[in-house]
Structures are given as C-alpha cells and as structure tokens.
C-alpha atoms as a printed R data frame, in Angstrom:
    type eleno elety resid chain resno      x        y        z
1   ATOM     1    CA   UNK     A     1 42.183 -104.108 -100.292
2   ATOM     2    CA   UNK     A     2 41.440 -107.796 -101.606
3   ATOM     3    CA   UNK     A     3 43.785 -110.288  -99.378
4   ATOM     4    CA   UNK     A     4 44.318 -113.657 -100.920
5   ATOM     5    CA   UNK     A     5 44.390 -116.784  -98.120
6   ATOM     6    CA   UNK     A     6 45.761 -119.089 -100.900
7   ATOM     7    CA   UNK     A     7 47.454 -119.118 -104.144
8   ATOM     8    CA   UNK     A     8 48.261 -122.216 -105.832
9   ATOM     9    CA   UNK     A     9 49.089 -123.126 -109.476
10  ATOM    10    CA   UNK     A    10 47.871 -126.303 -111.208
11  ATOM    11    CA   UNK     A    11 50.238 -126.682 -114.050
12  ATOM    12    CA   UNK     A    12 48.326 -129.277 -115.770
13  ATOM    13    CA   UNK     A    13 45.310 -127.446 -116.223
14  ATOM    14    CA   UNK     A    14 47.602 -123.812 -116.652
15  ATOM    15    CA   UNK     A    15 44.769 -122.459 -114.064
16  ATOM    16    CA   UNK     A    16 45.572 -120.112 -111.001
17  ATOM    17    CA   UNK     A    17 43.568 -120.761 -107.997
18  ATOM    18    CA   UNK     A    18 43.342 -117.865 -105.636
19  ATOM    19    CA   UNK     A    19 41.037 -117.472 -102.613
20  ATOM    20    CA   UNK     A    20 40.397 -114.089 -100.662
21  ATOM    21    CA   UNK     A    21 39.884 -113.462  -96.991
22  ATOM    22    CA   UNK     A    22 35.893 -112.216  -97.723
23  ATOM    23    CA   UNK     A    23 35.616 -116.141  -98.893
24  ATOM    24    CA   UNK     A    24 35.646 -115.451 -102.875
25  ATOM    25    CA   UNK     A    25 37.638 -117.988 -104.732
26  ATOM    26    CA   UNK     A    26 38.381 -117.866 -108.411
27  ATOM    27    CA   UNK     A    27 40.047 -120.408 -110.967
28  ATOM    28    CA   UNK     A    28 42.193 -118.014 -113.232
29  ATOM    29    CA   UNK     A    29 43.520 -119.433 -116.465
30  ATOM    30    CA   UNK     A    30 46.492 -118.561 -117.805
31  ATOM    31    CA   UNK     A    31 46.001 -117.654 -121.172
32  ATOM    32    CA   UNK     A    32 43.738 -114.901 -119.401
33  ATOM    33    CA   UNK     A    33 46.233 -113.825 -117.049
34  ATOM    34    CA   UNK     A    34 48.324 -113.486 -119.896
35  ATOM    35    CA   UNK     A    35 46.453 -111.630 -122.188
36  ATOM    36    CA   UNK     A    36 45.271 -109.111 -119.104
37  ATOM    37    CA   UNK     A    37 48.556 -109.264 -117.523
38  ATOM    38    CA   UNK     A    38 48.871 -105.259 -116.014
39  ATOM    39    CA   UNK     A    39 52.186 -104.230 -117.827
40  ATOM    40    CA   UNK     A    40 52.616 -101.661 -119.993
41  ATOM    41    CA   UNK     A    41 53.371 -103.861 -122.996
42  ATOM    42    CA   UNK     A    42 49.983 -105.116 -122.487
43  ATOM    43    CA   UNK     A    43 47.797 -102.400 -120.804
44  ATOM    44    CA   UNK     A    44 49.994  -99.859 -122.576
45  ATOM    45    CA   UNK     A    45 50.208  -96.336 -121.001
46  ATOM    46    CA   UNK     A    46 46.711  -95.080 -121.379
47  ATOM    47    CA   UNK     A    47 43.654  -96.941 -121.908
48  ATOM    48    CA   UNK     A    48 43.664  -96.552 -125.606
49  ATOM    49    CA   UNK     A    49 46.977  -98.369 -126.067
50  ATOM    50    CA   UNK     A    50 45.863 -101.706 -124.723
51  ATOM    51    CA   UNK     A    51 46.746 -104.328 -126.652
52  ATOM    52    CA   UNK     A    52 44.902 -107.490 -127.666
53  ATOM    53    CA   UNK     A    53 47.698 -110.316 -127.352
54  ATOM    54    CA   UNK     A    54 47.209 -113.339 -129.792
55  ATOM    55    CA   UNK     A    55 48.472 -116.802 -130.225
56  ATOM    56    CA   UNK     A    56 48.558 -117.403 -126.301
57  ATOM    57    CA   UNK     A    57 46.170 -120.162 -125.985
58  ATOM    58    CA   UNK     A    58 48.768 -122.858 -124.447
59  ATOM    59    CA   UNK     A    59 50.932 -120.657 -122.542
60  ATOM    60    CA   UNK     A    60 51.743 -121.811 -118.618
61  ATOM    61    CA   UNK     A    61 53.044 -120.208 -115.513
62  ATOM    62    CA   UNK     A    62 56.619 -121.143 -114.782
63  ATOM    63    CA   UNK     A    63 57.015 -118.970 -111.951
64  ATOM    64    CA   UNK     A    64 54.790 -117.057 -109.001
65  ATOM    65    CA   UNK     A    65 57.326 -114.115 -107.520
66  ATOM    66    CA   UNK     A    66 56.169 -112.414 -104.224
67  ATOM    67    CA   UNK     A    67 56.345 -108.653 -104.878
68  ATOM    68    CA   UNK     A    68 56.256 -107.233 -101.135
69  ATOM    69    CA   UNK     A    69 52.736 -107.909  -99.501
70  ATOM    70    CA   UNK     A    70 50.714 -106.104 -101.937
71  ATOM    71    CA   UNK     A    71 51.263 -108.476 -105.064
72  ATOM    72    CA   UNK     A    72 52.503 -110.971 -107.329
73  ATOM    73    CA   UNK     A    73 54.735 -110.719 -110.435
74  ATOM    74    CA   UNK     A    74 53.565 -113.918 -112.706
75  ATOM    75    CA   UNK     A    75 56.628 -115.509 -115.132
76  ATOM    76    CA   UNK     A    76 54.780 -117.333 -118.205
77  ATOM    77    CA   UNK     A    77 56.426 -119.385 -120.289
78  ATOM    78    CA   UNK     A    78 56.518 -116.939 -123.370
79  ATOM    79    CA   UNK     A    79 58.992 -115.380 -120.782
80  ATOM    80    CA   UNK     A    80 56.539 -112.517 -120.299
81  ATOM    81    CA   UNK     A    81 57.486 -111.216 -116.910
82  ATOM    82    CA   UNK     A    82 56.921 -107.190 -116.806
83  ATOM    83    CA   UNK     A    83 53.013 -107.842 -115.175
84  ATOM    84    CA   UNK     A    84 52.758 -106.699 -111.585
85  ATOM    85    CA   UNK     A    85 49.607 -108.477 -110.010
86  ATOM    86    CA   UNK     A    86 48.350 -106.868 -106.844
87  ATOM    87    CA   UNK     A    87 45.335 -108.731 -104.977
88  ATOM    88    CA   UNK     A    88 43.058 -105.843 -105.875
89  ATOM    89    CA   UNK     A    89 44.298 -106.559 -109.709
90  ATOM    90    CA   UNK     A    90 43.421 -110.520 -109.357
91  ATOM    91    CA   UNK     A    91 40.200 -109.909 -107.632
92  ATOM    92    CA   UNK     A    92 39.166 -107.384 -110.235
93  ATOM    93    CA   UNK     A    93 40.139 -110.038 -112.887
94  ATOM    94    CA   UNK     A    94 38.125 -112.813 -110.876
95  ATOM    95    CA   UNK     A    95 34.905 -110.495 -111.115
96  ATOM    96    CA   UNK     A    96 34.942 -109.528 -114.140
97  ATOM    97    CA   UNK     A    97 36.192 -112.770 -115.692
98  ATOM    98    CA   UNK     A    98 33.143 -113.473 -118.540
99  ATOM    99    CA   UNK     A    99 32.941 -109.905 -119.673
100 ATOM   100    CA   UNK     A   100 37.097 -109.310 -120.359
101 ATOM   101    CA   UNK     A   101 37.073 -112.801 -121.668
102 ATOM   102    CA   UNK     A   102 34.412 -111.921 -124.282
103 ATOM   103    CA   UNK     A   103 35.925 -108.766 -125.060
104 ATOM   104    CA   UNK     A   104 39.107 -110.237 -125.720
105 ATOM   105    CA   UNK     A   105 37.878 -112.759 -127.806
106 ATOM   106    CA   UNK     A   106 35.665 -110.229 -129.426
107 ATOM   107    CA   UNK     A   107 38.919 -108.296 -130.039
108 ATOM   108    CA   UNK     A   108 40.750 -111.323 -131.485
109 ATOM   109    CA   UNK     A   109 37.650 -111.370 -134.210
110 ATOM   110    CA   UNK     A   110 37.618 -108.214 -134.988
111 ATOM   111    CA   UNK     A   111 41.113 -108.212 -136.117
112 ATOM   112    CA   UNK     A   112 41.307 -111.478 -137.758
113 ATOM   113    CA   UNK     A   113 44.011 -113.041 -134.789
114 ATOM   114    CA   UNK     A   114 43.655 -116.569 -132.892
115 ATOM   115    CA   UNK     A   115 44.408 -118.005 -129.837
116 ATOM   116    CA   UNK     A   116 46.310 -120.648 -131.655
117 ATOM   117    CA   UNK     A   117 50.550 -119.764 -131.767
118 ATOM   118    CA   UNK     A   118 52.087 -119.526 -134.754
C-alpha cells in the first residue's frame, strides 16, 4: 500500500500536492480529482456507468477529511463530498495522470461538453 509523507493543498493554484514514502511526489489538480473522484456518482457501480463530469474547470478544495489511516475524503466546492480517496487511489491517479486526463478530455469531445461551468 502507497503511504503519503505529505499532503498539502495550494488553494491558489486548486493543486494537491502529495508525496509517498517510496519518494514519488505528484501535483494533483483539482478539476482532475474532481472529475476522477472514486464515488459512485462518478465511477458509478460498474465500469460502464462512469461518468464524464463537465463544467468543473474552476472548482477548489474546501476541505481535506482524514478517513481512518487508509484515506482521504476530499470536500470541493461544488459541495461534492461522496469520493473516498485511499493512498493506493491517489497514487494510481498520480501515475496515470496524462492518460485519464486525455481520456477525459477525449470524453468531453466526444459528447460535445466543456470544462467551462455553465
């Protein structure tokens, strides 16, 4: 299991910084935490329920909630809160970071939707 050694919001930027005990460090935005966030309403129940989330391109973190010592539950300021992050979950999203990005903004073509709100 991934361990983080630091967690630390920069608001201004809307960018989660997490480093891991095996030395990786990743800058997570967001807008991609948001739009991968693990819960249901996102991820749905089986992988062909996931959905692609537009009109997210300025939300923010408001809040970082400890879930035991496994994870994190992320509060974003679209009041999305139902995402359970455990440090396998970030690490995953740290790796894989270009290719889900491109997917999702693949997806977001695809079905004529934006990053811009509204």
């Amino acid at each position: 299991m991934a361990v983080p050694t630091e967690i630390r919001l920069d608001r201004a930027t809307r960018v989660l910084h997490v480093s891991f005990d095996d030395g990786t460090q990743y800058a997570l935005p967001a807008e991609y935490l948001r739009v991968e966030s693990p819960s249901a309403e996102v991820q749905g129940h089986n992988p062909g329920q996931k959905q692609t989330v537009a009109g997210r391109r300025h939300v923010g973190i408001i809040a970082i909630e400890p879930v035991g010592h496994y994870a994190v539950r992320l509060v974003f300021d679209d009041l999305h809160d139902s995402g359970i992050f455990s440090w396998d979950y970030l690490a995953e999203l740290g790796r894989e970071q270009d290719k889900r990005w491109a997917g999702y903004l693949d997806a977001l073509a695809s079905r004529g939707l934006s990053r811009e709100p509204g």
